[in-house]
C-alpha positions as CSV (number, residue, x, y, z in Angstrom):
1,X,50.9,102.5,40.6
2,X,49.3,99.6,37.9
3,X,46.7,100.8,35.9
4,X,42.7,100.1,36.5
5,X,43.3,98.1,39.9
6,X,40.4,97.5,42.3
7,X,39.9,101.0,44.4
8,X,37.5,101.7,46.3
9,X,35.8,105.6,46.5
10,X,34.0,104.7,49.2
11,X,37.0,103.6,51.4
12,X,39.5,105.9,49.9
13,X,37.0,108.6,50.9
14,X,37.0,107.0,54.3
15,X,41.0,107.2,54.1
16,X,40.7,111.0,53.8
17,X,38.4,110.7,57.0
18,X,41.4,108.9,59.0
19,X,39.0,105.7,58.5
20,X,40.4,102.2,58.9
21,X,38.9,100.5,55.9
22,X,41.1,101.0,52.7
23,X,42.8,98.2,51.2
24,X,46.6,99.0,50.0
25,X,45.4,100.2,46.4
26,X,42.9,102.8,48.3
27,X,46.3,103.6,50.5
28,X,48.2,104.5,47.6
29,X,45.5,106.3,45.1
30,X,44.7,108.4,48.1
31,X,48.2,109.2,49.4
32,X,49.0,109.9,45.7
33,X,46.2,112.4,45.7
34,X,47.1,113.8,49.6
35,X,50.2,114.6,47.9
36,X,48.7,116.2,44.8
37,X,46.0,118.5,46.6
38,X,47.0,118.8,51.2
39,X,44.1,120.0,51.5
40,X,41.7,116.8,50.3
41,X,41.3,115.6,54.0
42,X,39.6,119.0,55.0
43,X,37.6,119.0,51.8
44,X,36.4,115.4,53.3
45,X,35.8,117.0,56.5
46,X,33.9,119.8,55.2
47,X,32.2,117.6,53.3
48,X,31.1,115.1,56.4
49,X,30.3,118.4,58.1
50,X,27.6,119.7,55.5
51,X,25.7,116.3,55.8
52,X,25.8,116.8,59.9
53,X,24.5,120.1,59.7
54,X,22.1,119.7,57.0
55,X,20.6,116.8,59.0
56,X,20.2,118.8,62.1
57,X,18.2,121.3,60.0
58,X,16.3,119.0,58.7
59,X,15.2,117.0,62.0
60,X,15.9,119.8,64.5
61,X,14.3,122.9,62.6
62,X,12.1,121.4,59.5
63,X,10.7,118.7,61.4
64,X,11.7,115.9,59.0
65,X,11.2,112.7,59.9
66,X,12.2,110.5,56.9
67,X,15.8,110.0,55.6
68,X,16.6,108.6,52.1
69,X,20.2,108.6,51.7
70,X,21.7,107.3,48.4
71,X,25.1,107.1,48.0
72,X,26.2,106.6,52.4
73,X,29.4,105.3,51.8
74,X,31.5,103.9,55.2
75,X,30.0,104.7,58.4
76,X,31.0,107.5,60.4
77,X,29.7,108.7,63.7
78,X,27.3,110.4,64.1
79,X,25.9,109.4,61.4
80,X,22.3,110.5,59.4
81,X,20.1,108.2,61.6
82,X,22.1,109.2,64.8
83,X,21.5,112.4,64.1
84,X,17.7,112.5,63.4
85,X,17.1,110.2,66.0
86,X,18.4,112.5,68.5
87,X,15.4,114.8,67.3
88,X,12.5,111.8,67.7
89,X,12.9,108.7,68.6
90,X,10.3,108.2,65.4
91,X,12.7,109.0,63.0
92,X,13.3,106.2,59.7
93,X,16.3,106.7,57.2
94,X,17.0,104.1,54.5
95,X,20.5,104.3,53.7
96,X,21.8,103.1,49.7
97,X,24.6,102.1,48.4
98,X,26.0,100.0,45.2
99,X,28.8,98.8,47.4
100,X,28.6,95.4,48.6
101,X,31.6,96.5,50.8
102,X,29.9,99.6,52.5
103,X,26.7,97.6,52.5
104,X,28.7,95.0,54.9
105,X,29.9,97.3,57.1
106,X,26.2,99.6,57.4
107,X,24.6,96.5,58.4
108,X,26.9,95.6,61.1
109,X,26.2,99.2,62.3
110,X,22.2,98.6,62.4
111,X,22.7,95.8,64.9
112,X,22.2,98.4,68.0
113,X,19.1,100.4,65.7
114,X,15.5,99.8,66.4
115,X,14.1,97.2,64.9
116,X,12.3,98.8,61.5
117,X,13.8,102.2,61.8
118,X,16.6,101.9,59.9
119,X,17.2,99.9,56.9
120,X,20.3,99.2,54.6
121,X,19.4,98.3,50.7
122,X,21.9,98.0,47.8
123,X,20.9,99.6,45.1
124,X,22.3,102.2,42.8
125,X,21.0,106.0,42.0
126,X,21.0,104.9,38.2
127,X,18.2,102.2,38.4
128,X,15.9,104.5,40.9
129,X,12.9,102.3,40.6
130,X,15.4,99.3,42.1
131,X,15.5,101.9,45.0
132,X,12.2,103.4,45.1
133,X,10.1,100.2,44.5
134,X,12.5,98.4,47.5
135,X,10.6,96.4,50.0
136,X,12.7,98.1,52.2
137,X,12.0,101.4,51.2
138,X,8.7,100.6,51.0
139,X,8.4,99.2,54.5
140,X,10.2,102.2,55.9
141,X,9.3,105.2,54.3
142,X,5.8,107.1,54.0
143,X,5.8,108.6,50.5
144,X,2.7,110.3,51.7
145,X,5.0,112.3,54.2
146,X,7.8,114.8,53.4
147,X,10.8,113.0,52.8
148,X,14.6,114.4,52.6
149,X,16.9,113.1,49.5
150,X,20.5,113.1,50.3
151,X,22.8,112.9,47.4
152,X,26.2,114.1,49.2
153,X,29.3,114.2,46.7
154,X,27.7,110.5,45.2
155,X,27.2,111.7,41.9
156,X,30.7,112.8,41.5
157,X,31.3,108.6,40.7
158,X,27.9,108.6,38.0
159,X,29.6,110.4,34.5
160,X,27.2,111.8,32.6
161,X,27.0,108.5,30.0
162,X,24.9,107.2,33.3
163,X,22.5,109.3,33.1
164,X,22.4,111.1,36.3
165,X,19.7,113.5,35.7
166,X,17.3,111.9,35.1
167,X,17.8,108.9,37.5
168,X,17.6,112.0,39.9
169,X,14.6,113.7,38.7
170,X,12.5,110.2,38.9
171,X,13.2,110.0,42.6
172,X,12.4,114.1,43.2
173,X,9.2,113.5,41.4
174,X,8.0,110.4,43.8
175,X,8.7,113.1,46.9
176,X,5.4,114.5,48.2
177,X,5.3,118.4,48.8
178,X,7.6,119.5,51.7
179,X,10.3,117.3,51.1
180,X,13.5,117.9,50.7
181,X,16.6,117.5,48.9
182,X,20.5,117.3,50.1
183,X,22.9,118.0,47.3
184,X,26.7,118.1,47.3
185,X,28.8,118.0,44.6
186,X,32.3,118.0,43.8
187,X,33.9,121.2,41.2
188,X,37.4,121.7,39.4
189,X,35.9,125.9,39.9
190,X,38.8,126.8,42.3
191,X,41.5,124.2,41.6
192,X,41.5,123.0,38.2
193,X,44.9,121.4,37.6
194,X,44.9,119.7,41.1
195,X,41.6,118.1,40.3
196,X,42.3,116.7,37.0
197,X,45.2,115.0,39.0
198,X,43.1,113.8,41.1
199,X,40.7,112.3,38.5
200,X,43.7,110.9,37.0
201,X,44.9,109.2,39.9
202,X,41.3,108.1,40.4
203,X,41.1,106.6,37.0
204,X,43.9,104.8,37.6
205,X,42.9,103.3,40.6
206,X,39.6,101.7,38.8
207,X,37.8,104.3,39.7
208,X,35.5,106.8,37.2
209,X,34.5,110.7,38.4
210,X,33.2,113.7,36.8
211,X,33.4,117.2,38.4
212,X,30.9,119.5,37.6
213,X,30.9,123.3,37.6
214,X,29.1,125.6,39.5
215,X,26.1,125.8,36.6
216,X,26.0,122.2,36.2
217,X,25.5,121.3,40.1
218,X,23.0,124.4,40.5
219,X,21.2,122.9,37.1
220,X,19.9,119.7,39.7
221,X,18.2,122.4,41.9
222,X,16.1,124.3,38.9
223,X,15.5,121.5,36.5
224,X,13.6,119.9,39.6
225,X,11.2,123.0,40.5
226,X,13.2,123.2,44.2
227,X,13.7,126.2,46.3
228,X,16.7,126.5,47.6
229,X,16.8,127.6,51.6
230,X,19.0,130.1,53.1
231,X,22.6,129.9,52.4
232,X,21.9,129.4,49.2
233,X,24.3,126.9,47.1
234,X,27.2,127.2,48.3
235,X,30.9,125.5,49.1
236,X,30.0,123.2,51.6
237,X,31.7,125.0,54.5
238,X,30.3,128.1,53.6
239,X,26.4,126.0,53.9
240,X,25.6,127.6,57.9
241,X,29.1,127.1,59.5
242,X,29.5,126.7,63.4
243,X,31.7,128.1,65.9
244,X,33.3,124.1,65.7
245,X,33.3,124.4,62.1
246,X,34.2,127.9,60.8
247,X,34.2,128.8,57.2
248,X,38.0,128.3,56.0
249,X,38.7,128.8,52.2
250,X,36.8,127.7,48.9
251,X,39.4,125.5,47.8
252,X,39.8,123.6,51.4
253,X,36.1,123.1,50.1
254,X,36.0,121.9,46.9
255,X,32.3,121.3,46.9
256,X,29.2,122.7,46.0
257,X,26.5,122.3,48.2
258,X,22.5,123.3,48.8
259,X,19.5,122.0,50.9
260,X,15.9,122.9,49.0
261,X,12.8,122.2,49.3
262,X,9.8,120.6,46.6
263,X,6.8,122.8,46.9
């Protein structure tokens, strides 16, 4: 495979999810890394499965009624506004992402949304004002009104020399009291050798990550004054597994993962 091609992590995530979107350099990073680590499709899945069930927290039990989610990546049914919506018809989410390509493809999806529901804005986590200062943010969402943040596995792609913290911390500080925040994050913890494949492959592919341990992801939680609800952080599939979803192993994981709440 040639060095710094033009991949994709947003379509060779969707490859892992048996998506139809990845262009031959996404085909070959990500059978390169299916052959590396087996398990990288259920890590995917668990990963898809945290945001489902998070969401239906969220909307079914919490009552939460406004969706920020930076960082969607392709669509995939049922996805964050299908969900809420299923809860109250009432429900607005603003989806974000950086990616012309996925920004394409979650507009074409809105065509069957409510008019003013749901909007699509490309912007990027590391310029949060570009997100938070959005007319279509701003049209959508009542920053007077809880708000959840969903951040799932999307800072896995922002290295530290981006500055992810505090991008992050200047978007949990514009949340009123009795919002909410959605973190999952991507860990070498249970497979260390496999994942610095993986980040090879990645880097080869054009495409930058940085794992983070289990102190570094929980370090987003406290630096941000949040309280963590019940699981806890956890692997994702460990975060309230279903009967459909069981809890398998940490490494078919790979994730770290926690839904808390701003006081």
């Amino acid at each position: 495979m040639t060095a710094h091609l033009d991949g994709n992590a947003a379509r060779l995530y969707n490859r892992y999810l048996e998506g139809k979107d990845a262009h031959p350099v996404d085909d070959a990073a990500a059978q390169a890394v299916m052959e590396v680590a087996p398990w990288v499709q259920r890590v995917a899945q668990h990963n898809r499965g945290f945001l489902r069930r998070s969401v239906h927290y969220l909307a079914g039990e919490v009552g939460i009624r406004q969706f920020l989610d930076i960082g969607v990546g392709m669509p995939q049914s049922p996805n964050v506004h299908e969900i809420a919506q299923s809860y109250a018809a009432d429900a607005r989410v603003v989806y974000v992402d950086h990616d012309p390509d996925v920004i394409s493809h979650c507009r074409a999806m809105m065509d069957s949304t409510p008019e003013g529901m749901v909007e699509v804005l490309e912007g990027d986590v590391t310029r949060p004002q570009s997100i938070l200062g959005a007319a279509e943010t701003q049209r959508t969402l009542d920053f007077t009104e809880p708000i959840a943040l969903l951040l799932v596995t999307v800072l896995l792609f922002v290295p530290d020399d981006q500055h992810p913290r505090p991008a992050v911390k200047r978007i949990i500080d514009e949340l009123p009291s009795g919002s909410h925040f959605v973190f999952a994050h991507a860990t070498a913890d249970f497979a260390p050798t496999e994942v610095a494949e993986i980040a090879r492959i990645y880097a080869e592919a054009g495409v930058r990550t940085q794992v983070r341990t289990e102190a570094e992801v929980q370090q987003f939680f406290t630096e941000n004054g949040l309280e963590l609800v019940e699981p806890g952080m956890v692997t994702t599939n460990a975060w309230r597994p279903t009967e459909s979803e069981p809890f398998t192993t940490r490494i078919e994981s790979g994730v770290w993962a926690g839904v808390a709440r701003k006081p």
